[in-house]
C-alpha positions in Angstrom: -35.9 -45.0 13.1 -32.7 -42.7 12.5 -32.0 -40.0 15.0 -33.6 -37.3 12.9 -37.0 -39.3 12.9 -37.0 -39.8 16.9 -39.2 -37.0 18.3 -37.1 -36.9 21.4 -33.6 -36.2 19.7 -35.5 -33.6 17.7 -37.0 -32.3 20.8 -33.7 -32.0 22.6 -31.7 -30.8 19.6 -34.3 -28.0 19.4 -33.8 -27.1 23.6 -29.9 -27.2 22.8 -29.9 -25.0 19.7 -32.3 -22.5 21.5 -30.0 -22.1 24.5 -27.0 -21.1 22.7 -25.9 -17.6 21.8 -23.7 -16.2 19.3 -24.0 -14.1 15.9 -21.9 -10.6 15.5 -22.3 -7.3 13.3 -20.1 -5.1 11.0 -18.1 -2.9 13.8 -14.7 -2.8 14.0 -13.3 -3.6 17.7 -11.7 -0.5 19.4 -9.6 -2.5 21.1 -6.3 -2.1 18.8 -5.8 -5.3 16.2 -3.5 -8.3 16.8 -1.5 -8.9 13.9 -1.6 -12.2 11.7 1.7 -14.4 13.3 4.0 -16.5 11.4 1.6 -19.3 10.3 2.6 -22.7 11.1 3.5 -24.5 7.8 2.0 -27.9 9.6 -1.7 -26.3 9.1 -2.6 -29.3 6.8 -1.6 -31.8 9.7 -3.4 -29.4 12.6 -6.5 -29.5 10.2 -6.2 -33.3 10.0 -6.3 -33.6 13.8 -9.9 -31.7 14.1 -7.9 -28.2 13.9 -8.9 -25.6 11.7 -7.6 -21.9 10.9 -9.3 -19.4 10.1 -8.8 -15.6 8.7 -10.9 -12.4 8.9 -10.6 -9.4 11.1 -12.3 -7.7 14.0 -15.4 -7.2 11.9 -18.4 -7.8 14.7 -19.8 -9.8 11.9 -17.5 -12.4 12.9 -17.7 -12.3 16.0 -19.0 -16.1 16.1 -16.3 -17.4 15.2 -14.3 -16.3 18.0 -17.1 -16.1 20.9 -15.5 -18.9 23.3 -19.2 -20.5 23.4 -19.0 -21.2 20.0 -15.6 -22.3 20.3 -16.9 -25.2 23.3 -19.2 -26.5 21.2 -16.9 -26.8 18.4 -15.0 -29.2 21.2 -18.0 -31.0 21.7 -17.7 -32.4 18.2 -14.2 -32.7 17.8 -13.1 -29.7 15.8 -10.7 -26.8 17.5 -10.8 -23.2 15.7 -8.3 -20.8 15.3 -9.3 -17.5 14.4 -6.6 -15.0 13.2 -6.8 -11.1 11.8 -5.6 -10.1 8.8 -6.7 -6.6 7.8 -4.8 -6.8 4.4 -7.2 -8.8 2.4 -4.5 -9.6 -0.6 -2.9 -11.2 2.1 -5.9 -13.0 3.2 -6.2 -15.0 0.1 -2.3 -14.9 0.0 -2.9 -16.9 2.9 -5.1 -19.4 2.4 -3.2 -20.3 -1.7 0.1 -20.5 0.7 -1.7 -23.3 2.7 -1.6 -21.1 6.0 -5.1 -21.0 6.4 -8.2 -23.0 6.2 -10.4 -20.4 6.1 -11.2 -17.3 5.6 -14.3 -15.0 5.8 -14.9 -11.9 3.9 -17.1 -9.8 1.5 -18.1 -11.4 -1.9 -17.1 -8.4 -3.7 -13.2 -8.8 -2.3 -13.7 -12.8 -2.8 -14.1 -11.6 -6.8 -11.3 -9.3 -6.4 -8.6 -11.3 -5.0 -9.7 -15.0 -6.1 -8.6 -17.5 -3.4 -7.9 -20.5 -4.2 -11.0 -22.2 -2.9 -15.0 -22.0 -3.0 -17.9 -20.2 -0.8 -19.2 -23.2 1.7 -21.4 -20.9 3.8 -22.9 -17.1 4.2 -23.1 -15.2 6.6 -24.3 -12.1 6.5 -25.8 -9.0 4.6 -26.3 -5.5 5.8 -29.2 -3.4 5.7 -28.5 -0.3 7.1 -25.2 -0.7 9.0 -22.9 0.9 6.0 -23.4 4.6 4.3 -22.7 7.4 2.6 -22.7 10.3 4.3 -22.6 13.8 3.0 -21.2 17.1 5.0 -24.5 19.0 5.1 -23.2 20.3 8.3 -20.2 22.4 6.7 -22.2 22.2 3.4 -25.8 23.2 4.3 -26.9 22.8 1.0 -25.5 19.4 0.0 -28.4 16.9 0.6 -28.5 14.9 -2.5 -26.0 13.7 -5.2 -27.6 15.9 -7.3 -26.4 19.1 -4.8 -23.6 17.3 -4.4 -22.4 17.3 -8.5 -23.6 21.6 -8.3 -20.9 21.7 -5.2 -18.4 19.6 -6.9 -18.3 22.2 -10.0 -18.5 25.1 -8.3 -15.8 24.0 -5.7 -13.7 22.7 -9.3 -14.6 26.5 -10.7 -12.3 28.2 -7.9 -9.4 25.8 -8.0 -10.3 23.3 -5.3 -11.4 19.7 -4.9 -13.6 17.6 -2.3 -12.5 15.2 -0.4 -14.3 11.9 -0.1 -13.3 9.5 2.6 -13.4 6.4 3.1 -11.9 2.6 5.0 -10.3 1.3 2.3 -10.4 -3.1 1.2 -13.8 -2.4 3.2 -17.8 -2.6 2.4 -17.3 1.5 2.4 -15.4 1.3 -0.2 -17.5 -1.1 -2.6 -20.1 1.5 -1.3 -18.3 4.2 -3.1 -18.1 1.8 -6.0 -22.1 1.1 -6.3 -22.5 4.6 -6.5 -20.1 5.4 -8.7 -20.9 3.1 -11.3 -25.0 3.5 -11.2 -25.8 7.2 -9.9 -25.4 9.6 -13.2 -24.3 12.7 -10.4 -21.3 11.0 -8.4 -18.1 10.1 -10.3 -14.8 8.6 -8.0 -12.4 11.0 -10.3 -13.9 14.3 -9.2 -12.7 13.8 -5.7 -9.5 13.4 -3.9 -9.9 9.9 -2.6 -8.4 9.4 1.0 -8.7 6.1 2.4 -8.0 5.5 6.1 -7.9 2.2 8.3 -11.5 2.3 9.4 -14.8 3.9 9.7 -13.7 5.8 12.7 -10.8 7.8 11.0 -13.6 8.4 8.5 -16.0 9.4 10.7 -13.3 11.8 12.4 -12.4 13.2 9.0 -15.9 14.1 8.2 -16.4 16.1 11.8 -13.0 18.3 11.4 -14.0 21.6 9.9 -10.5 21.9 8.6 -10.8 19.1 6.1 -12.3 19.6 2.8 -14.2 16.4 3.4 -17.9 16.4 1.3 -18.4 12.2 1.7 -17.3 10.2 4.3 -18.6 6.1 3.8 -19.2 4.5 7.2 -20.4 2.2 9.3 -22.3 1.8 12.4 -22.3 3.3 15.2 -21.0 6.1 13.7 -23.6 6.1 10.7 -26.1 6.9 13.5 -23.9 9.6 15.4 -23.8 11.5 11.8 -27.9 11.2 11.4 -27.6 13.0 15.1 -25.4 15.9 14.3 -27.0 16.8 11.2 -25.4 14.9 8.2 -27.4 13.5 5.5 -27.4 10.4 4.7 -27.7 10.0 0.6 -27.4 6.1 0.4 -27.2 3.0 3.0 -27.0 -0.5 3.1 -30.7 -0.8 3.7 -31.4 0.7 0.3 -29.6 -1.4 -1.5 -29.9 -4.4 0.9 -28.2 -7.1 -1.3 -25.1 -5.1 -1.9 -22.5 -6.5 1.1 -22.4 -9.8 1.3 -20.3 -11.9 3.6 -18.9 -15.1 2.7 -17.2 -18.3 3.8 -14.3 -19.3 2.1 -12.4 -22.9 2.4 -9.5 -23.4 0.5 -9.6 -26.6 -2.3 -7.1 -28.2 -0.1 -9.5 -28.6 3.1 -12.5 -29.2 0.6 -10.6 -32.0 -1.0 -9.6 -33.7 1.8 -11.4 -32.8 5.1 -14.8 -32.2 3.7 -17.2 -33.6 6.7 -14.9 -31.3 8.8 -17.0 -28.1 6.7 -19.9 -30.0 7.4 -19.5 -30.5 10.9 -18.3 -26.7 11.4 -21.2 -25.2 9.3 -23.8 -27.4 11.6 -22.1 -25.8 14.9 -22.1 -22.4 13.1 -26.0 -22.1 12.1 -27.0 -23.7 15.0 -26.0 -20.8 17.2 -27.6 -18.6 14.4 -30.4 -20.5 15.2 -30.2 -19.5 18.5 -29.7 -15.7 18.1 -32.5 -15.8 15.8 -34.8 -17.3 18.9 -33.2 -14.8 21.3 -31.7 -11.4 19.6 -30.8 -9.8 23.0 -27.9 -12.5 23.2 -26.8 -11.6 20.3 -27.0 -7.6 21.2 -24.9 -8.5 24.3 -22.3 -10.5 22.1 -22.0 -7.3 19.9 -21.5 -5.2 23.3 -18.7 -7.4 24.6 -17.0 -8.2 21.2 -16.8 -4.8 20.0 -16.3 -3.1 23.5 -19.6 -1.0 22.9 -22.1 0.7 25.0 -25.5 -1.5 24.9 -26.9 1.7 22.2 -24.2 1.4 19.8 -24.3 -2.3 20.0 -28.4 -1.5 19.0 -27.6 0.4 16.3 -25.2 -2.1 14.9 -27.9 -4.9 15.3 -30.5 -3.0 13.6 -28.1 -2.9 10.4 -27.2 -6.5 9.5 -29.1 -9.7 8.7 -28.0 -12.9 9.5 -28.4 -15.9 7.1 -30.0 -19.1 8.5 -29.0 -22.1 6.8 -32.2 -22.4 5.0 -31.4 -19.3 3.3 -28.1 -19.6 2.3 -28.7 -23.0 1.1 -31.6 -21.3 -1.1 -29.5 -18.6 -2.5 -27.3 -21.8 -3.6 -29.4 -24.0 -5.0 -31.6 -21.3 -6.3 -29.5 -19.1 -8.5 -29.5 -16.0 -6.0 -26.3 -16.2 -5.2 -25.0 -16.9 -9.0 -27.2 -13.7 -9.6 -25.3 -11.7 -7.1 -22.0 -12.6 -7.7 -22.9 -11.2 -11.5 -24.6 -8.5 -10.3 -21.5 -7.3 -7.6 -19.0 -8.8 -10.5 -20.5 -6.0 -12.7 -20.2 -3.1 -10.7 -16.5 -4.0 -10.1 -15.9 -4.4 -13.7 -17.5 -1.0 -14.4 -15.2 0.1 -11.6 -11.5 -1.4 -13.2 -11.4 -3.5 -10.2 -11.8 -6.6 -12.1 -11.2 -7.4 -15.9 -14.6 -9.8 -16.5 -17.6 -11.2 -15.0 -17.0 -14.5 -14.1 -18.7 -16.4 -17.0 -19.3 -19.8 -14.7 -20.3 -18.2 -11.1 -21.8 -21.6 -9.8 -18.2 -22.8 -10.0 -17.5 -20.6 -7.1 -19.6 -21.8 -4.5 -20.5 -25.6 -3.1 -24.0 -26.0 -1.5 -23.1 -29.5 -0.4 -21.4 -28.7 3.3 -24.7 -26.9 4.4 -27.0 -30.5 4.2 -26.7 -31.1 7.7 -27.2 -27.2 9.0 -30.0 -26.8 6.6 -31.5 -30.5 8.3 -31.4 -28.8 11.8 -32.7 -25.6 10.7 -35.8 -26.9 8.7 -36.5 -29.6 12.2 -36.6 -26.9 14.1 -38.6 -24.7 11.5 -41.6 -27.7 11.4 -41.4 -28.1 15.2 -42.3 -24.0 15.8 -44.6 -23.1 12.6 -47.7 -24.4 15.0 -47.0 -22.4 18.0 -44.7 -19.4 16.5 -45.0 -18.8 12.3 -43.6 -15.7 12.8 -40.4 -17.3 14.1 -40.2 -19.8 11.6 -40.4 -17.4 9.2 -37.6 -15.7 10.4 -35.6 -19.2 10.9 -36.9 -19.3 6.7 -35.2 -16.3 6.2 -38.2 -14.5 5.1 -38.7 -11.9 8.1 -38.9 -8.8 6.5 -38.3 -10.3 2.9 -42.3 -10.8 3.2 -43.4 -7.2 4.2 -45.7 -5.7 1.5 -44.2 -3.0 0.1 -46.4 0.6 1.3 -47.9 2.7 -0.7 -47.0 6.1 -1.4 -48.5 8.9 -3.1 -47.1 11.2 -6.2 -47.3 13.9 -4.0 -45.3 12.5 -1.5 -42.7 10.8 -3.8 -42.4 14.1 -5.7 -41.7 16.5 -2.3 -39.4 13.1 -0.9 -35.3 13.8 -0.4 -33.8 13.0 -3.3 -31.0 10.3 -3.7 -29.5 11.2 -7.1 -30.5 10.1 -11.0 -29.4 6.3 -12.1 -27.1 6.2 -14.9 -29.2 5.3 -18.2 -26.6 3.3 -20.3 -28.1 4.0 -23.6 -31.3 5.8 -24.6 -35.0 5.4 -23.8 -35.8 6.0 -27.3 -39.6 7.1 -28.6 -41.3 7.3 -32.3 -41.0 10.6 -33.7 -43.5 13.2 -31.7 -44.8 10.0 -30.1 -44.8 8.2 -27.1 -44.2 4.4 -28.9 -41.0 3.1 -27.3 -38.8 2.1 -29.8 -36.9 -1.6 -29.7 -33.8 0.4 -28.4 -35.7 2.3 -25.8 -37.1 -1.4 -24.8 -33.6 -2.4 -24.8 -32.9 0.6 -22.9 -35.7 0.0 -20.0 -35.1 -3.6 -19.7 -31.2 -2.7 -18.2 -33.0 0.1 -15.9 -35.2 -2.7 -14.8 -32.2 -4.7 -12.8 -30.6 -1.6 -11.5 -33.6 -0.6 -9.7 -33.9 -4.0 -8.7 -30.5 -3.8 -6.6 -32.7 -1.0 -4.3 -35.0 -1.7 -1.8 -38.8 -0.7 -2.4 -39.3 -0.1 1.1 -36.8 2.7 1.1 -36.7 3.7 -2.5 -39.1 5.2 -5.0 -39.0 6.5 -8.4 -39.2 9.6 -10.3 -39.4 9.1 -14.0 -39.2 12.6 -15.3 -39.5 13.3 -18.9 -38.1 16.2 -21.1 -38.5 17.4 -24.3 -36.9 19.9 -26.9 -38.6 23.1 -28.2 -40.0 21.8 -31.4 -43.4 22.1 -31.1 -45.8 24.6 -28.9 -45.2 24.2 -25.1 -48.5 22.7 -24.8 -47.4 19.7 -26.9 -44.5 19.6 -25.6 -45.9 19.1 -21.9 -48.5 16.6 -23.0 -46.4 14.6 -24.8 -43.6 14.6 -22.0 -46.1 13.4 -19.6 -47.4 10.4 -21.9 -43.9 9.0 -22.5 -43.0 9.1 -18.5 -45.9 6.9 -17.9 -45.3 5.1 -20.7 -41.7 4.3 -18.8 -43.4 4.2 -15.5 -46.2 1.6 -16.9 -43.3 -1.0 -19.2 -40.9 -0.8 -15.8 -43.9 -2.1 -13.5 -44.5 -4.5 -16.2 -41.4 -5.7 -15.7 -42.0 -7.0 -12.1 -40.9 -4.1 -10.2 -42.4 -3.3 -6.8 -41.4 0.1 -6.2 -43.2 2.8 -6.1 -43.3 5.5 -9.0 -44.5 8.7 -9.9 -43.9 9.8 -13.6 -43.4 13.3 -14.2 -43.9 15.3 -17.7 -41.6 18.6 -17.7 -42.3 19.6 -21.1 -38.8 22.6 -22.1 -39.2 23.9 -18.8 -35.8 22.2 -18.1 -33.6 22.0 -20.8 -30.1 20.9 -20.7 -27.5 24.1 -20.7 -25.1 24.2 -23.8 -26.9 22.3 -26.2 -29.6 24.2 -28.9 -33.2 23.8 -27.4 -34.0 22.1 -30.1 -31.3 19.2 -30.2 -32.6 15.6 -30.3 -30.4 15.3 -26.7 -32.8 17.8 -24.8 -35.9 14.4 -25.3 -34.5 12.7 -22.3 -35.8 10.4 -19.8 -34.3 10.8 -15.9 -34.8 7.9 -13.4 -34.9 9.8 -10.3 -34.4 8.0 -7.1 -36.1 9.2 -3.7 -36.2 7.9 -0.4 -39.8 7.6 0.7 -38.9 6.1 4.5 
């Protein structure tokens, strides 16, 4: 009988791994940053003897790999781990290619940016709430969507001036800015002066001082929540586009090639203490607190906004294609952005399931040895805690009178017969491209307006009839399509036709794809 067979090991592996604490969430220390030192070039040797190094920043996220429990058990099997900062993310990777680093963690959409020389092994992280856009509706009383925000932009632009938009540059604020800039029809980067700071605080600071031109400030938590409380709007977070900020493991090729059971070994200490925060979140909370030097609120609000992968689930998005889907998906948007020149055309190149075998062993004993007594838990150890939830139902009327988040970017047309409301193959083609960008938002959060216009040919009875029939014709081929949000189509008939073109150009039969938030 091997050691995972004997019901006593498993019994006492399950006792350990529920005792331990650990985890983090995306806050940046206040205490001021240490800076990277000169890296020993004898890092290969180090590694050899059981001593790893490893790169990220004071993101609370991270906090693991630094919490001096973690670091003891580490001992227990032999491996010692360095953690260093390193705030400049170029130099990150620069890092780890030099052969100064191990490891390094970080966001998938700066992995794609600045292509280490080395693969994904593990993830950690994705947050759902934690990061987001928040627009000045204090100095601005007017500016609660990205549709008031484009009116402000061009009346602002009309008398000489220009907005400011703020955010933590190298940072998931500013992939933020990037999501919406590429998908949202109403919010373009160019029309703003662009002033990044070090982090979310100087942001945050920005946003508050009345003698800034600041519309948008990107941030994270706690200050996301201090913003709600004073008034600000928030027009986009993390939890409405859940899957956008990811956070990765990176080892370089050298460690992969030749200390590969040392992953192994680290990922199994690493998941176990997810495990454990999993089983008991108020460790976790009180990790955050001490980490991050927060009050026991803040360190609330920064839990609420991050999920933490088990080993179950990251070894699913591997082995399943999720995370070959995201990395096009993020890929994409940074493309669209000029951040990167292509989408990588061989994504499961850049990640190994292999290390997380063991982790993913532990994770699923201790998943069979709850499921009797505690499903929910199990669940939860699954990954599949709020991933489950049936999506609410909401009425037209309260999707139609729900804040608006802004109109999606249609990248070509939704196309209709002539004085019909048959799709065309184009308008198919069209719908099917809609269909994975509202994908990328979260149902719970997020429902639809499909609003259709028309021109002036024909009598305004037609008109609103016919207007009507092709926006449920959109709603009904988009649900088709798999999508669980909820929708509401609207027909608008030439009651709001586009300004500057005749009433009865083609360009005035347009389809917008509305996005609300319902919760």
């Amino acid at each position: 009988m091997s050691k995972r067979d004997n019901p006593l090991v498993l019994i006492l592996a399950l006792a350990a791994t529920l005792g331990l604490i650990g985890g983090g969430l995306w806050v940046l220390n206040k205490a001021a940053p240490d800076l990277v030192p000169n890296l020993s070039s004898q890092t290969q040797t180090k590694a050899a003897k059981g001593e790893l190094r490893i790169l990220g920043d004071t993101f609370s996220g991270y906090s693991t790999f630094r919490s001096q429990p973690f670091q003891k058990a580490l001992e227990e099997v032999g491996l010692k781990l360095r953690y260093q900062d390193e705030f400049d993310q170029a130099k990150r990777a620069e890092l780890l290619n030099q052969g100064k680093a191990d490891l390094l963690v970080t966001t998938l959409d700066q992995f794609l940016q600045q292509q280490p020389e080395g693969q994904i092994i593990g993830l950690i992280d994705r947050t759902v709430g934690a990061d987001a856009v928040v627009l000045n509706t204090k100095k601005y009383p007017n500016l609660k969507s990205l549709l008031d925000l484009k009116r402000l932009v061009e009346q602002e632009r009309s008398q000489g001036r220009q907005l400011t938009l703020t955010f933590a540059g190298d940072t998931p604020s500013e992939y933020l800015a990037l999501v919406l800039s590429t998908k949202f029809e109403a919010f373009k980067l160019a029309d703003f002066q662009v002033k990044k700071v070090a982090d979310a605080s100087e942001a945050w600071q920005l946003l508050q001082d009345p003698n800034q031109n600041v519309a948008v400030a990107v941030i994270w938590e706690p200050y996301v929540t201090q913003a709600k409380k004073q008034g600000h709007t928030v027009v986009l977070s993390s939890q409405d586009a859940p899957q956008a900020i990811v956070d990765v493991i990176v080892a370089s090729n050298r460690l992969i090639e030749s200390q590969p059971e040392k992953i192994s070994e680290l990922l199994e200490a690493y998941y176990r203490r997810i495990d454990a925060n999993v089983r008991e979140p108020s460790q976790l909370k009180t990790q955050i607190a001490e980490d991050g030097e927060l009050s026991s609120s803040e360190a609330s609000a920064v839990l609420q906004g991050i999920d933490f992968f088990t080993a179950s689930e990251a070894q699913q998005w591997m082995s399943d294609n999720i995370l070959e889907k995201r990395i096009g998906s993020t890929a994409a948007v940074l493309v669209l952005a000029g951040r990167l020149n292509d989408v990588p055309q061989a994504p499961q190149t850049l990640f190994s399931p292999q290390f997380l075998t063991k982790a993913t062993n532990n994770t699923e004993t201790l998943i069979s040895l709850v499921r009797a007594d505690n499903p929910e838990l199990a669940d939860r150890l699954s990954g599949k805690g709020e991933t489950i939830a049936a999506v609410p139902q909401v009425s037209a009327q309260k999707i139609t009178a729900a804040p608006d988040i802004g109109n999606l970017e249609v990248r070509g047309e939704v196309q209709f017969g002539v004085g019909s409301a048959t799709l065309t193959n184009q308008g198919q083609q069209t719908l099917n491209q809609l269909t994975n960008e509202i994908q990328e938002f979260n149902p719970q959060t997020v429902a639809v307006r499909v609003i259709g216009h028309t021109s002036k040919t024909g009598t305004a009875t037609l008109n609103q009839t016919l207007s009507q029939q092709r926006a449920q014709v959109v709603v009904n081929y988009l649900q088709n399509r798999g999508l669980k949000h909820n929708f509401v189509a609207e027909g608008k008939g030439f009651n709001q036709p586009l300004s500057g073109i005749p009433p009865t150009d083609p360009r005035q039969q347009r389809t917008e794809i509305r996005l609300v938030r319902v919760n």
